[in-house]
PDB file of N, CA, C and O in Angstrom, chain B, residues numbered from 101:
ATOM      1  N   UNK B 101     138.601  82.894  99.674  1.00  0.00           N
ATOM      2  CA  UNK B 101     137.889  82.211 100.728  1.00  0.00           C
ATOM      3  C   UNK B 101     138.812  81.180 101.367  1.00  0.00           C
ATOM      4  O   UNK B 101     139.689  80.510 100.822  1.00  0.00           O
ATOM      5  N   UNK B 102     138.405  81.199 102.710  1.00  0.00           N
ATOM      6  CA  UNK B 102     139.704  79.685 103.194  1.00  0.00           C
ATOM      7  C   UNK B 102     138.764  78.522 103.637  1.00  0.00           C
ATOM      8  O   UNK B 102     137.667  78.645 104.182  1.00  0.00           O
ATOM      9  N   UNK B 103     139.301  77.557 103.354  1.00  0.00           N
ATOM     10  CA  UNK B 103     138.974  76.593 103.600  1.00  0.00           C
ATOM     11  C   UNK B 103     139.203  75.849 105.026  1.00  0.00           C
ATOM     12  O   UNK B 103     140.300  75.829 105.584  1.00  0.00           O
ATOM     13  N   UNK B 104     138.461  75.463 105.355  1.00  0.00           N
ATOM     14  CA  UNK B 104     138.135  75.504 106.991  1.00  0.00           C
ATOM     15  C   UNK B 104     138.940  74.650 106.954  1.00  0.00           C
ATOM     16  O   UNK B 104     140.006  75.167 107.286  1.00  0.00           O
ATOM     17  N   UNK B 105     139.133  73.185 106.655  1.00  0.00           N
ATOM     18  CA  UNK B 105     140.190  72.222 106.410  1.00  0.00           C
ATOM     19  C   UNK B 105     141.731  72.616 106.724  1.00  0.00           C
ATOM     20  O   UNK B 105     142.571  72.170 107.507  1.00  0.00           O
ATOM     21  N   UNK B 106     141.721  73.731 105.689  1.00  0.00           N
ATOM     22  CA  UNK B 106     143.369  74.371 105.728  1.00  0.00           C
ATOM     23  C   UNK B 106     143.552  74.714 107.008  1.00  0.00           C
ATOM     24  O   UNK B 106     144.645  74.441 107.504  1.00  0.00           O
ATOM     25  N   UNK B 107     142.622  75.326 107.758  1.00  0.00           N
ATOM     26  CA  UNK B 107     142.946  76.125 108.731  1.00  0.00           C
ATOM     27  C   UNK B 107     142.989  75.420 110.121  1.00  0.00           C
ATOM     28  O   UNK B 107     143.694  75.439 111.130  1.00  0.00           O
ATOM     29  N   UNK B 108     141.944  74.829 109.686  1.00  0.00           N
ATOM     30  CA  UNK B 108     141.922  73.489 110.946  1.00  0.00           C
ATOM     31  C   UNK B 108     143.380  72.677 110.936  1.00  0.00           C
ATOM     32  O   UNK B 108     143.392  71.964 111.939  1.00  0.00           O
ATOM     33  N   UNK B 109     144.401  72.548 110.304  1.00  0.00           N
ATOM     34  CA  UNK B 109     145.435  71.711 109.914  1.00  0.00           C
ATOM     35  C   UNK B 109     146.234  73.039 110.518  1.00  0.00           C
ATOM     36  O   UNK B 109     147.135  72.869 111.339  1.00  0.00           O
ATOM     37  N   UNK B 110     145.973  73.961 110.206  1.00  0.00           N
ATOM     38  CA  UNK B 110     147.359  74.982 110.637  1.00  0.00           C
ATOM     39  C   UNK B 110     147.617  75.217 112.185  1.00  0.00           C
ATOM     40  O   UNK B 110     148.660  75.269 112.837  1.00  0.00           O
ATOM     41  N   UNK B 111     146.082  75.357 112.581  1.00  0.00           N
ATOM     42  CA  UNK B 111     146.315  75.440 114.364  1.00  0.00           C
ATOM     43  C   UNK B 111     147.008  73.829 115.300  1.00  0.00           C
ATOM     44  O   UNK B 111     147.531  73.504 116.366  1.00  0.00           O
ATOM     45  N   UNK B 112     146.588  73.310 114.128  1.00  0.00           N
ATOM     46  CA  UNK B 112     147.001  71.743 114.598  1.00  0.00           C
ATOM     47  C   UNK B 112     148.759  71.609 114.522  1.00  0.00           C
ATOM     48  O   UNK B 112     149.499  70.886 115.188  1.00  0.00           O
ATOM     49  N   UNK B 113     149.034  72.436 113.622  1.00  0.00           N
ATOM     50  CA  UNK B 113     150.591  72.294 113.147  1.00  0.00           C
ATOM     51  C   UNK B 113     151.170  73.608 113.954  1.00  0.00           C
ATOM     52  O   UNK B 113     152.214  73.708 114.598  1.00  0.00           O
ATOM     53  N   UNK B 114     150.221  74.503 113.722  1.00  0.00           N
ATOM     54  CA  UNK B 114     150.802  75.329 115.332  1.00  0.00           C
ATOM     55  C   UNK B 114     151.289  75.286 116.325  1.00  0.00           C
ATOM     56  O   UNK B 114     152.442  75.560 116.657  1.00  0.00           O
ATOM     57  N   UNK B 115     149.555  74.562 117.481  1.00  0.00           N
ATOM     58  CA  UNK B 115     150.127  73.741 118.309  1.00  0.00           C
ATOM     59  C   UNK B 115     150.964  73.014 118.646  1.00  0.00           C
ATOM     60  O   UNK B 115     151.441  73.037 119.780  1.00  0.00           O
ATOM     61  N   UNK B 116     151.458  71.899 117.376  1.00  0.00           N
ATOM     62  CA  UNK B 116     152.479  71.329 117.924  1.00  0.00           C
ATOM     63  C   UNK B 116     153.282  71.505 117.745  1.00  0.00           C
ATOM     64  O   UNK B 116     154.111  70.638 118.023  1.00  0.00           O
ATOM     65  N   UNK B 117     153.778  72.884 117.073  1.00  0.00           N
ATOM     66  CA  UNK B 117     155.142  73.552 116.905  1.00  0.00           C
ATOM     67  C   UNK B 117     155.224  74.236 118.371  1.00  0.00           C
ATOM     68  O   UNK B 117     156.248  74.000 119.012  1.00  0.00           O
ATOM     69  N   UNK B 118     154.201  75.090 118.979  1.00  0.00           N
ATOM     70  CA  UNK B 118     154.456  75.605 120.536  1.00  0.00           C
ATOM     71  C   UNK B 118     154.709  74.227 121.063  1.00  0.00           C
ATOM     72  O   UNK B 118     155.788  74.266 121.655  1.00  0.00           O
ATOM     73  N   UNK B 119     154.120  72.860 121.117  1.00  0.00           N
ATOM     74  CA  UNK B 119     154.588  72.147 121.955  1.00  0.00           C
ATOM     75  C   UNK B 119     155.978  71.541 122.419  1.00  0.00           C
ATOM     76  O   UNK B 119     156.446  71.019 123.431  1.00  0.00           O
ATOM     77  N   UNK B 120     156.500  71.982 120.790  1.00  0.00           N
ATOM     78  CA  UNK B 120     158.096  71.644 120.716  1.00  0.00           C
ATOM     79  C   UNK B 120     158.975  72.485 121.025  1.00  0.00           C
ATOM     80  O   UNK B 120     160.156  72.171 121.180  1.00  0.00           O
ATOM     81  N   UNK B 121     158.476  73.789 121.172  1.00  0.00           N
ATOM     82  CA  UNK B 121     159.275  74.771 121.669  1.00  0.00           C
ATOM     83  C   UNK B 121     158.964  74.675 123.470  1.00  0.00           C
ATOM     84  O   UNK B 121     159.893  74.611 124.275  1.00  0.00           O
ATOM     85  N   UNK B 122     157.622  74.680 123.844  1.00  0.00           N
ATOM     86  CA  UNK B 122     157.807  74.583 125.330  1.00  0.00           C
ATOM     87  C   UNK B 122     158.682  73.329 125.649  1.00  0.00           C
ATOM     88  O   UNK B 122     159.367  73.409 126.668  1.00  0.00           O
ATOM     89  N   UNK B 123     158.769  71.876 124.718  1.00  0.00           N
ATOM     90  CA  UNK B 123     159.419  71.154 125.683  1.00  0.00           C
ATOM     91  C   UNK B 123     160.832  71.673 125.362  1.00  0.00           C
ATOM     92  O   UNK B 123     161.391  71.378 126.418  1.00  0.00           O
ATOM     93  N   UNK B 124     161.876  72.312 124.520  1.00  0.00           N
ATOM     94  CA  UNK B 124     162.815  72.478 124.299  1.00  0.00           C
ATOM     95  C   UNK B 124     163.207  73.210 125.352  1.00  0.00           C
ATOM     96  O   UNK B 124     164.288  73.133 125.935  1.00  0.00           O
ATOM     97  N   UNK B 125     161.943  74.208 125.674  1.00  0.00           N
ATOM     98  CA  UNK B 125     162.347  75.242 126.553  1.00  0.00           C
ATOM     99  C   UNK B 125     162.564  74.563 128.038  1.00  0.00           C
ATOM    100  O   UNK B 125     163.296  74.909 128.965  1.00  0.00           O
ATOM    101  N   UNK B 126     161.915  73.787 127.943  1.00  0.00           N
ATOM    102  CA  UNK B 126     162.167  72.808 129.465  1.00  0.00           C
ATOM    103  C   UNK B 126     163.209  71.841 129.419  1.00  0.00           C
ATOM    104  O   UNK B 126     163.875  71.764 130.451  1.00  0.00           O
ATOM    105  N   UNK B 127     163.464  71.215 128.644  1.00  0.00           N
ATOM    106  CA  UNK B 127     164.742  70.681 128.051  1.00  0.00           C
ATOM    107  C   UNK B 127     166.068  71.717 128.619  1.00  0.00           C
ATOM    108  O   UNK B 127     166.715  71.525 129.648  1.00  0.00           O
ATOM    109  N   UNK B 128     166.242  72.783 127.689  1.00  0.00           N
ATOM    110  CA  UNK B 128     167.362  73.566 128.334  1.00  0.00           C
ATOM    111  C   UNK B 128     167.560  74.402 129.582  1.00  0.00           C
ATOM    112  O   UNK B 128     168.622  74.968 129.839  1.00  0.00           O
ATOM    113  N   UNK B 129     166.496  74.447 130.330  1.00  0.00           N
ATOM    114  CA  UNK B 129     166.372  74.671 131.718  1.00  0.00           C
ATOM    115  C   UNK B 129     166.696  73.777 132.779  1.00  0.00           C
ATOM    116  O   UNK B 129     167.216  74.097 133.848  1.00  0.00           O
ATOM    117  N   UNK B 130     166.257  72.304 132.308  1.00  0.00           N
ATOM    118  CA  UNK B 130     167.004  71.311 132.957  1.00  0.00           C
ATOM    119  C   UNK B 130     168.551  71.375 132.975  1.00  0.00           C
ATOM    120  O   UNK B 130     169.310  71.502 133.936  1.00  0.00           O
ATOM    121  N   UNK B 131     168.843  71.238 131.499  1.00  0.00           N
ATOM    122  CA  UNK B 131     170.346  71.421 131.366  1.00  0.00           C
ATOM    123  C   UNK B 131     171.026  72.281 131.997  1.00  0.00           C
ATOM    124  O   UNK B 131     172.086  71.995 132.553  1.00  0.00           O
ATOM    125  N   UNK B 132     170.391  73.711 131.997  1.00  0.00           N
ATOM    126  CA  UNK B 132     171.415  74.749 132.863  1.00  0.00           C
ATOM    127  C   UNK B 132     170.777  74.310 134.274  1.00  0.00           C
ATOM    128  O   UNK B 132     171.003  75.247 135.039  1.00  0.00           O
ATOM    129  N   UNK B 133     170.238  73.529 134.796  1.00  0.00           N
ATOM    130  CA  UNK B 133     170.082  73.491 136.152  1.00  0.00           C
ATOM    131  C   UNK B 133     171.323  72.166 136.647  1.00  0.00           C
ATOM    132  O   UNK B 133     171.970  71.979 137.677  1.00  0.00           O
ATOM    133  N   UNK B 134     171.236  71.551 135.526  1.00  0.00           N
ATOM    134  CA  UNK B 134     172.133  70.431 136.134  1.00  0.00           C
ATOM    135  C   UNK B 134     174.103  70.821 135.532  1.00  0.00           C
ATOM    136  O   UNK B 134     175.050  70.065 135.750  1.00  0.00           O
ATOM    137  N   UNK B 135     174.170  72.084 134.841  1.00  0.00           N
ATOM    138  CA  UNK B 135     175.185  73.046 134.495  1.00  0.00           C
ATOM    139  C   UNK B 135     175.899  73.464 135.558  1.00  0.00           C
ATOM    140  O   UNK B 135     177.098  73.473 135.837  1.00  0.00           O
ATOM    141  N   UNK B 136     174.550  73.931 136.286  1.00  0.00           N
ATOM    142  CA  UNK B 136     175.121  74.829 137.583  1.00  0.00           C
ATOM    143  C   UNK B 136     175.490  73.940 138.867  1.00  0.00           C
ATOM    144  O   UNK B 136     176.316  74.165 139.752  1.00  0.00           O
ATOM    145  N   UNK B 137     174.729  73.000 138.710  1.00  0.00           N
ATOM    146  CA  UNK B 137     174.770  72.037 139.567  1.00  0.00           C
ATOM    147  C   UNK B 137     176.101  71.704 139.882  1.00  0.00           C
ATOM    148  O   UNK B 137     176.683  71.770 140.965  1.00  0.00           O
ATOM    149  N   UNK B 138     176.681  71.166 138.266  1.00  0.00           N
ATOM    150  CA  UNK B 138     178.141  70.698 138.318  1.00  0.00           C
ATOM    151  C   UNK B 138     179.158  71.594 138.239  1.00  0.00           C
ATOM    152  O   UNK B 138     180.278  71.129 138.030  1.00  0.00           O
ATOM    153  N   UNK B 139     179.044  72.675 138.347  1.00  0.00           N
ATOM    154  CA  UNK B 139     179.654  74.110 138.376  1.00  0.00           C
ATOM    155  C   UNK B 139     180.124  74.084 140.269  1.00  0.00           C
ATOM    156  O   UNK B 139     181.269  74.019 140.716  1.00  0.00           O
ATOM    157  N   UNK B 140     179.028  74.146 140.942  1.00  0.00           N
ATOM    158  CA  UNK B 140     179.116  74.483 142.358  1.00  0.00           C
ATOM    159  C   UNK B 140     179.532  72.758 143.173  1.00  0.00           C
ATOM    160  O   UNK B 140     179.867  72.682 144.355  1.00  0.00           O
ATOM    161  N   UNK B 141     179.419  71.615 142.313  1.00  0.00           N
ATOM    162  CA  UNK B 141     180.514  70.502 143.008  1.00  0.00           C
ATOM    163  C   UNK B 141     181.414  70.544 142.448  1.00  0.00           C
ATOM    164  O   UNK B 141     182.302  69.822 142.901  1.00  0.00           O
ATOM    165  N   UNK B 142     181.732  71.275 141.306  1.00  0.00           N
ATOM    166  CA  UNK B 142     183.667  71.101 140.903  1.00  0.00           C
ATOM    167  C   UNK B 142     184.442  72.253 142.058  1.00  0.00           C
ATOM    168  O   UNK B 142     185.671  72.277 141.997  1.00  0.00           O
ATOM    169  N   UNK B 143     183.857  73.063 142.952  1.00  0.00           N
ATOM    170  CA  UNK B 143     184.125  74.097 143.634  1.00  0.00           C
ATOM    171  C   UNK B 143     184.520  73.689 144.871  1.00  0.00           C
ATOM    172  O   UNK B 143     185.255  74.385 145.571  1.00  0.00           O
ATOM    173  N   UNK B 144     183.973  72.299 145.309  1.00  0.00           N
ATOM    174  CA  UNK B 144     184.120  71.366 146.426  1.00  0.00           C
ATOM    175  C   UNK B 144     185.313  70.248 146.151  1.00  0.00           C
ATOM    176  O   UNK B 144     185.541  69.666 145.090  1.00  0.00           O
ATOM    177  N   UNK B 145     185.866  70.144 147.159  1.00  0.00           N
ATOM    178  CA  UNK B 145     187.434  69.573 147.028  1.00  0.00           C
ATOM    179  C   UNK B 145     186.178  67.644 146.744  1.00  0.00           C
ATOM    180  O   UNK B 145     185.010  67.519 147.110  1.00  0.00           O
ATOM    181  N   UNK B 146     186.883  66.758 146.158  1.00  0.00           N
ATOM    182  CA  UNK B 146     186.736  65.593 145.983  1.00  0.00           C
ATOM    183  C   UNK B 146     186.362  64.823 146.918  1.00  0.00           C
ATOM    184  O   UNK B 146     185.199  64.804 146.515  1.00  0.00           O
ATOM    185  N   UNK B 147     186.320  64.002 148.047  1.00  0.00           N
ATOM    186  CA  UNK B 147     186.441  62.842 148.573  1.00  0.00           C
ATOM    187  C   UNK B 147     187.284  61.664 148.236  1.00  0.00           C
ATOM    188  O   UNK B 147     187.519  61.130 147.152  1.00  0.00           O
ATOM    189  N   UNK B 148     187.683  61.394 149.459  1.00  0.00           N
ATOM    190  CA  UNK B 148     188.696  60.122 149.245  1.00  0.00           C
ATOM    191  C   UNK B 148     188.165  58.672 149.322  1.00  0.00           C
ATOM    192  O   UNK B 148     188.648  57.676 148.783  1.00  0.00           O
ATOM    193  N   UNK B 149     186.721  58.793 150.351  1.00  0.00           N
ATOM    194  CA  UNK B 149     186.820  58.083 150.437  1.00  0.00           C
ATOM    195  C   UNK B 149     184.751  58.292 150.085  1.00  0.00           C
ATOM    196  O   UNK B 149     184.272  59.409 149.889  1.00  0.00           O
ATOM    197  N   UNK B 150     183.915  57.055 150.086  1.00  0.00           N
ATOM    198  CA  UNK B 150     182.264  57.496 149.777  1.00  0.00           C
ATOM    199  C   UNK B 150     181.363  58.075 150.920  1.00  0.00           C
ATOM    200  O   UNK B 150     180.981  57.467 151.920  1.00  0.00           O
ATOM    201  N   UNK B 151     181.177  58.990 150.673  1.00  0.00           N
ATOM    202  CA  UNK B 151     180.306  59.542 151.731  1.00  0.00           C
ATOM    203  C   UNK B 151     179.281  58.635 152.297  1.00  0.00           C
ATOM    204  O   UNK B 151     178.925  58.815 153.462  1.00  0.00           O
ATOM    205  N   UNK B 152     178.603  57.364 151.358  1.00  0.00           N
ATOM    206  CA  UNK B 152     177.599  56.492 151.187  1.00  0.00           C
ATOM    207  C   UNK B 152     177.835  55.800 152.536  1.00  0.00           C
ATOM    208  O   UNK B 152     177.379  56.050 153.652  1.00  0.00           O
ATOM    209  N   UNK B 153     179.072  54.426 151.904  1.00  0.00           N
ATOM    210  CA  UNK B 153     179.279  53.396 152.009  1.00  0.00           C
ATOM    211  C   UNK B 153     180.688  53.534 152.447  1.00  0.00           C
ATOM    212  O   UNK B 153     180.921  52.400 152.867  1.00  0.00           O
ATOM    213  N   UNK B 154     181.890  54.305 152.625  1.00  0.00           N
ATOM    214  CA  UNK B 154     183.233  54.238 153.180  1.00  0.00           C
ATOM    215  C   UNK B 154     183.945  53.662 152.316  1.00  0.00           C
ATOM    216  O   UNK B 154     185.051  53.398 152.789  1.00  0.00           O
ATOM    217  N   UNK B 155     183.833  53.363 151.332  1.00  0.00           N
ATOM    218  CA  UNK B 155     184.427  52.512 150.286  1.00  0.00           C
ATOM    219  C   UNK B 155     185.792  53.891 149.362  1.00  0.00           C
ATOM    220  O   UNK B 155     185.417  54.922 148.805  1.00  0.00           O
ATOM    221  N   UNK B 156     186.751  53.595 149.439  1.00  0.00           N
ATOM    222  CA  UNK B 156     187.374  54.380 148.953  1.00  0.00           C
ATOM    223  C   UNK B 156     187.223  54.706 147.391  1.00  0.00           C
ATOM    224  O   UNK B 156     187.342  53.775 146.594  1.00  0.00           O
ATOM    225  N   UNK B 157     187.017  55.739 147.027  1.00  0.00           N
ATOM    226  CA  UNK B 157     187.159  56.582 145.587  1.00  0.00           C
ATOM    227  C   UNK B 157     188.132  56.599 145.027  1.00  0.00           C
ATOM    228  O   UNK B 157     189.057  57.311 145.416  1.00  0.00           O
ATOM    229  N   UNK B 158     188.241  55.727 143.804  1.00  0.00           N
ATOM    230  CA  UNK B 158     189.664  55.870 143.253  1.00  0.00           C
ATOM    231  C   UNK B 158     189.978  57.600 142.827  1.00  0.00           C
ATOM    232  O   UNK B 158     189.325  58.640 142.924  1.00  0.00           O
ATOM    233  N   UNK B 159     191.238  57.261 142.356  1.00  0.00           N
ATOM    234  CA  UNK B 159     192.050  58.535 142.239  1.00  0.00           C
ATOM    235  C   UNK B 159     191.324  59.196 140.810  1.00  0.00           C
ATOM    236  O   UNK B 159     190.734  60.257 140.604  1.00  0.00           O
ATOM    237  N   UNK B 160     191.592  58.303 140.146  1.00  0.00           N
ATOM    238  CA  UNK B 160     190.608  58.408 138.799  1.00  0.00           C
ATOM    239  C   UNK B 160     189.420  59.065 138.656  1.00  0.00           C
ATOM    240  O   UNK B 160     189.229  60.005 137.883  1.00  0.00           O
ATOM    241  N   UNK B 161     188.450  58.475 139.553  1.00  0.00           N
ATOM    242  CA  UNK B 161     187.509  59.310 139.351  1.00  0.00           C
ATOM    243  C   UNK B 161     187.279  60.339 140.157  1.00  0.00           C
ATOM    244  O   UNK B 161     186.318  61.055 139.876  1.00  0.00           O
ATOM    245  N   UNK B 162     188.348  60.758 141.707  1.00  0.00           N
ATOM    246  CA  UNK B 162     188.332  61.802 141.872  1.00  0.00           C
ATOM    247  C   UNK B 162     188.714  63.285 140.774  1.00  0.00           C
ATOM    248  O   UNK B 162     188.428  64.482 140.803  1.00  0.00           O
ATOM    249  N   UNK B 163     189.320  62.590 140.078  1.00  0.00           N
ATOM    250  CA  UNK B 163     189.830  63.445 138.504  1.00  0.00           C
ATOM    251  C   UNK B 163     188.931  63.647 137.969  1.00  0.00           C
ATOM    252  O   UNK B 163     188.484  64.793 137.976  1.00  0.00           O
ATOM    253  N   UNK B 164     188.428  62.853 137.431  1.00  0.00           N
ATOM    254  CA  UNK B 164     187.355  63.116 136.440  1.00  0.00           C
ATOM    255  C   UNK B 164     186.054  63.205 136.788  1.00  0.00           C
ATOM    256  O   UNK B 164     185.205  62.911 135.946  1.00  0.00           O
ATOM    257  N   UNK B 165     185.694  63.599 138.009  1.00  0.00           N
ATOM    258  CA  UNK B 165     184.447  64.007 138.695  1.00  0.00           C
ATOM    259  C   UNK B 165     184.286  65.233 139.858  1.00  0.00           C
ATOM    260  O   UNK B 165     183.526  65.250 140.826  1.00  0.00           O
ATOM    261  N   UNK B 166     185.325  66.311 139.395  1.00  0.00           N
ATOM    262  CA  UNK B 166     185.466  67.131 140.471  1.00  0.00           C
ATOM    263  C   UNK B 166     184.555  66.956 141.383  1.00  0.00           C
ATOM    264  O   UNK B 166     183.422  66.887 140.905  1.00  0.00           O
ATOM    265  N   UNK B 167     184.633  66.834 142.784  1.00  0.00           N
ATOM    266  CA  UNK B 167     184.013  67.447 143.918  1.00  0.00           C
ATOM    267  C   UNK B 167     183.223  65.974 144.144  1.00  0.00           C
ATOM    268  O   UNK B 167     182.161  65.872 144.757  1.00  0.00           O
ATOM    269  N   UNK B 168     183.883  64.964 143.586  1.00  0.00           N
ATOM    270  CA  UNK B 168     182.603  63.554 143.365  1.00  0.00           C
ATOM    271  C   UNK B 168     182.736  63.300 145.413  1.00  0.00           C
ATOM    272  O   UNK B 168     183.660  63.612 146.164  1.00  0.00           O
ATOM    273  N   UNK B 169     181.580  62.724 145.679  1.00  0.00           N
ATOM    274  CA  UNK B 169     181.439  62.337 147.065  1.00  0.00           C
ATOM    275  C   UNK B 169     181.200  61.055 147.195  1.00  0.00           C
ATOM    276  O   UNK B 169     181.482  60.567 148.290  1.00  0.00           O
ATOM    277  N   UNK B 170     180.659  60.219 146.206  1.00  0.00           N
ATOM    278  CA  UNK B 170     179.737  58.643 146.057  1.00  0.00           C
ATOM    279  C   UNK B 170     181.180  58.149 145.406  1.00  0.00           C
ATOM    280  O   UNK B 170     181.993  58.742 144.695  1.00  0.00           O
ATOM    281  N   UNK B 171     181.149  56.864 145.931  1.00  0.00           N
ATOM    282  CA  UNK B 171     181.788  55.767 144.934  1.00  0.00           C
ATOM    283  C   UNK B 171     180.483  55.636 143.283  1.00  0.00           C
ATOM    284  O   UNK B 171     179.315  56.006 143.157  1.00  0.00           O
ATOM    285  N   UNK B 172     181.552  54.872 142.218  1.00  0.00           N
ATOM    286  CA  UNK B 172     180.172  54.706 141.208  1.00  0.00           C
ATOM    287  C   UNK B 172     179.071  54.053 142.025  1.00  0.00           C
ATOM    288  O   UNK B 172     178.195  54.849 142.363  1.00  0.00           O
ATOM    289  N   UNK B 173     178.892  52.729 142.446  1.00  0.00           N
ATOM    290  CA  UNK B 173     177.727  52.273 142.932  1.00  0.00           C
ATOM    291  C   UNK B 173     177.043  53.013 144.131  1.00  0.00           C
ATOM    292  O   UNK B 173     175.833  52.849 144.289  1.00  0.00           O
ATOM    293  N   UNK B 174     177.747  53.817 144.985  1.00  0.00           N
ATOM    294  CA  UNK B 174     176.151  54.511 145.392  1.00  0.00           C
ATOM    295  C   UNK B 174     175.952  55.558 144.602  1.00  0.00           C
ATOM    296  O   UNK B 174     174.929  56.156 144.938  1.00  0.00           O
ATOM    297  N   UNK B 175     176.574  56.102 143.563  1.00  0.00           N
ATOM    298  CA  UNK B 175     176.348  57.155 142.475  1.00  0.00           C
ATOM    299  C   UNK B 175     175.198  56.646 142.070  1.00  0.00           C
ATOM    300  O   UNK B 175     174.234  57.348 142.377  1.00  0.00           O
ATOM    301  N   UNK B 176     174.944  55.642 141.471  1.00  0.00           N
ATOM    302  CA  UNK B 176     174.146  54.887 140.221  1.00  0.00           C
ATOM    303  C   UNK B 176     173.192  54.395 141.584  1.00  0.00           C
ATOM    304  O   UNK B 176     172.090  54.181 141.079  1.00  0.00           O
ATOM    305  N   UNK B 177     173.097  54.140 142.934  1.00  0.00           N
ATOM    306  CA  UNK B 177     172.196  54.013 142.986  1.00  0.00           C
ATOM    307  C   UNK B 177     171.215  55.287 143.903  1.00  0.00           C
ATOM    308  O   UNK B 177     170.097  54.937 144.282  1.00  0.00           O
ATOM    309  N   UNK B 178     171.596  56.433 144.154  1.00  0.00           N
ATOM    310  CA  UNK B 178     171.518  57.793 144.276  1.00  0.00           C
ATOM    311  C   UNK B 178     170.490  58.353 142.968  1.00  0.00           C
ATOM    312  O   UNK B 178     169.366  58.853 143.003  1.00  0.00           O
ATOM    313  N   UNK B 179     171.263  58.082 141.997  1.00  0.00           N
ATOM    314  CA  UNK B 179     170.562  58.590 140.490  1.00  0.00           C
ATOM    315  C   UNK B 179     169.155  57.860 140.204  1.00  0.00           C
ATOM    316  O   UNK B 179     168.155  58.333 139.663  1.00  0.00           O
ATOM    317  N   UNK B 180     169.368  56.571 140.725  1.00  0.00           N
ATOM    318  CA  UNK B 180     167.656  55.789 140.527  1.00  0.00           C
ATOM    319  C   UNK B 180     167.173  56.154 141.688  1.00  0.00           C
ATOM    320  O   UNK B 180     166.747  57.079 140.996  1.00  0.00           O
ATOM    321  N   UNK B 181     166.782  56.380 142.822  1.00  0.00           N
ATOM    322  CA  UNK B 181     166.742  56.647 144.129  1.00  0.00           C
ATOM    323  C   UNK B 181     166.471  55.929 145.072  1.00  0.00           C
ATOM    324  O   UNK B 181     165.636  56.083 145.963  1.00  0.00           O
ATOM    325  N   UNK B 182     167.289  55.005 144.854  1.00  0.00           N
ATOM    326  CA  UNK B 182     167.606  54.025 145.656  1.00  0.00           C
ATOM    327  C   UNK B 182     168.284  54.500 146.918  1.00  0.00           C
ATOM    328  O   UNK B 182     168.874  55.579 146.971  1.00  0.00           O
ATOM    329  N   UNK B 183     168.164  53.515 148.113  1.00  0.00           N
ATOM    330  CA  UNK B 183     169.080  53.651 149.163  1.00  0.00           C
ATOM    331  C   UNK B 183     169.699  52.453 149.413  1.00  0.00           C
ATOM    332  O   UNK B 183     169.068  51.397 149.395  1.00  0.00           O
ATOM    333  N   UNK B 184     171.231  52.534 149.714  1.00  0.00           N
ATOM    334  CA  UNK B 184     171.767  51.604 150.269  1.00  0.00           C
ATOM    335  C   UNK B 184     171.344  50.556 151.189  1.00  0.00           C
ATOM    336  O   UNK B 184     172.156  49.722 151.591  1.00  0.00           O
TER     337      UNK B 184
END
């Protein structure tokens, strides 16, 4: 015989095992969206200077940001969605 208790606890532990798999699953969909994202701006030549604000882009982080267009500060304020 089962005990309704047990079973009541299992759909409960079910559930929130699907819940951890749908958010994972949304989790790594984000990731390959923001994958591809940075896939198709490393494909785009750098900027010299900010698309934003005119403020020149160091060399540096044209390196280490293929295809970057923002200086950091309108980067960071782009990402909160802020406007200049």
């Amino acid at each position: 015989m089962i005990d309704e208790k047990d079973d009541f606890q299992y759909n409960n532990e079910e559930e929130a095992e699907m819940a951890q798999l749908h958010s994972i699953h949304i989790h790594m969909n984000a990731v390959g969206d923001v994958q591809r994202k940075l896939a198709a701006q490393a494909l785009q030549e750098s900027l010299t200077h900010c698309e934003e604000c005119g403020d020149e882009i160091p060399e540096a982080r044209r390196k280490a940001v293929l295809g970057v267009k923002y200086c950091v500060y309108c980067q960071e304020l782009n990402e909160h969605g802020k406007a200049r």
